[in-house]
Residue, then its C-alpha position, 0 to 999 in steps of 0.5 A: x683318618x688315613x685308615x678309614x679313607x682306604x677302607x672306604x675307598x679301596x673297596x671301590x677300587x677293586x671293584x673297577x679293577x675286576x671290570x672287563x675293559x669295555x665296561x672299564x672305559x665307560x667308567x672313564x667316559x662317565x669320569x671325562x664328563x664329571x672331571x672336565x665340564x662338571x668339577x672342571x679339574x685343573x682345566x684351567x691349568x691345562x689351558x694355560x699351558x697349552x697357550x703358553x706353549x703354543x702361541x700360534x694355535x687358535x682357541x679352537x684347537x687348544x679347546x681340541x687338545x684340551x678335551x683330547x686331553x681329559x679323555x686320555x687322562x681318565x683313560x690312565x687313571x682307570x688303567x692305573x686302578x686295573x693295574x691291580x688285578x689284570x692278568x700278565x697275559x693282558x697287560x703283555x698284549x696292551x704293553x708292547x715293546x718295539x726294540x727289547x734288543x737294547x735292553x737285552x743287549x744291557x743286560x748280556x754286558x751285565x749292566x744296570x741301566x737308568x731308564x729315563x722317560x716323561x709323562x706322556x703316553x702311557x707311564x703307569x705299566x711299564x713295570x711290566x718290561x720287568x717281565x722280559x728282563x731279569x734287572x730288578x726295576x726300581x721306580x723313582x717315585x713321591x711317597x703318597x701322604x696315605x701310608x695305606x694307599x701308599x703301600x697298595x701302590x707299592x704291592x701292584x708294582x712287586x708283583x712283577x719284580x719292581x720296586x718303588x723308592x723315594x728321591x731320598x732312597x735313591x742313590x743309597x739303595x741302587x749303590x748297595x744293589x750294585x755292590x751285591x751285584x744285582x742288575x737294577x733297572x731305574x726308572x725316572x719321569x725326568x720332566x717335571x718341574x724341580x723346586x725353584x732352589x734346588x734347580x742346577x740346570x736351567x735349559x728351554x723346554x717348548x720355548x720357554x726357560x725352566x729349571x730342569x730335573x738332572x738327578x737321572x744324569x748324574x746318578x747315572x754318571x756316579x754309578x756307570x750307568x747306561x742312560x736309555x730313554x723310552x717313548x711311549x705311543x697309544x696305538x688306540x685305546x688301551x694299547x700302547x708300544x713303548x721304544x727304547x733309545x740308548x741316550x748315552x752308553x757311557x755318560x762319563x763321556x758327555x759334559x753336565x747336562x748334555x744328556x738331559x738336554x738331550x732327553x728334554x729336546x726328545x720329549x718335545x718330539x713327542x708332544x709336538x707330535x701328540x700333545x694331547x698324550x702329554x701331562x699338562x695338569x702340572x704346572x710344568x713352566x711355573x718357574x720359568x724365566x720372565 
């Protein structure tokens, strides 16, 4: 079944990959109207969230933020399926970055460096920063149930000299490149919600008390690790610039969990700032404290 899922299903993506990019949106905005006012996917998911977090805002502007939402949703959904086939010039002219000097300041010190990030903006091309730096990036990701989709998802990313690996793989995989000495460059989406058990840290995040990832943390402190976090904003539509901020040049230095406190104290910044960028289909605060 998983076989005849991508035969069916990975003609189609290819198809929209080839797109221009106008015709591209206009797939989105026929994907908008089929996701929020026909199938209503996980809308009401993204409602409660946004109430839960913001208390003071009226209906009217959560139905706002909530249809923000959607449009920039679909708009990543339809980037992620061109990342198979657009050109490097293109994505370099839609994926900027603002400050590349604290990369390249890690990388003359021959440093590895732990990237740490949230979903918000744009976090499906940042793999191509791999093509300013000669750190072999690894992604830190959730192996899809499809074996086929999954290796698909692996071919895009190695196409600009980064690796996605498993949880599981991580800290065998990034201590035997360090041992080679090969400058790796890790990237972690830190700011979803941990299983409830194996949760070490609980801190608040937009007010409200959850369990929080450290993984990013501590792998870092295990391997002598920079920790860099990078914020993405949209310019408009298919255009983002990325910023990089140095969390903690030697995490040794800062007691457990006061760099990712720090990391979630600087993804409010962005969501507060723009919270329609931000992934509010997960159910982020589903284990938080009561």
């Amino acid at each position: 079944m998983q076989l005849l899922a991508y035969i069916l299903i990975y003609p189609i993506l290819w198809f929209v990959s080839i797109l221009p990019f106008r015709l591209l949106y206009a797939v989105s905005d026929l994907l908008y109207i089929l996701m929020y006012h026909i199938f209503r996917y996980r809308k009401q998911t993204v409602q409660d969230n946004l109430r839960l977090v913001f208390p003071e805002k009226s209906d009217l502007e959560i139905k706002t933020i909530t249809k923000k939402f959607f449009h920039h949703f679909c708009d990543m959904i339809l980037e992620s399926i061109k990342s198979m086939n657009i050109s490097l010039k293109s994505m370099k002219a839609r994926y900027t970055f603002k400050n590349l000097d604290i990369i390249k300041d890690f990388e003359k010190q021959n440093k590895s460096i732990v990237l740490m990030c949230a979903h918000y903006g744009s976090w499906e091309w940042i793999f191509i920063l791999q093509t300013y730096t000669s750190h072999r990036g690894y992604g830190i990701y959730k192996r899809l149930q499809n074996k086929y989709f999954d290796r698909l998802i692996k071919s895009i990313r190695a196409r600009y000299n980064s690796y996605l690996i498993t949880t599981k793989e991580t800290f065998k995989v990034l201590e035997e490149a360090k041992k080679n000495g090969i400058l790796s460059m890790n990237g972690f989406a830190s700011d979803q919600s941990p299983k409830k058990n194996k949760a070490h840290h609980w801190n608040e995040f937009m007010g409200i008390k959850v369990p929080v990832h450290t993984g990013a943390e501590m792998l870092a402190k295990k391997l002598d690790m920079p920790i860099v976090f990078f914020a993405v904003e949209r310019k408009k539509r298919g255009y983002y610039e990325a910023t990089f901020q140095t969390l903690a040049e030697n995490p040794t230095d800062f007691k457990d969990y006061e760099i990712t406190d720090k990391f979630m104290k600087l993804v409010e910044k962005q969501i507060h700032e723009a919270p329609e960028y931000y992934l509010w289909t997960h159910k982020r605060w589903k284990h938080r404290e009561v």
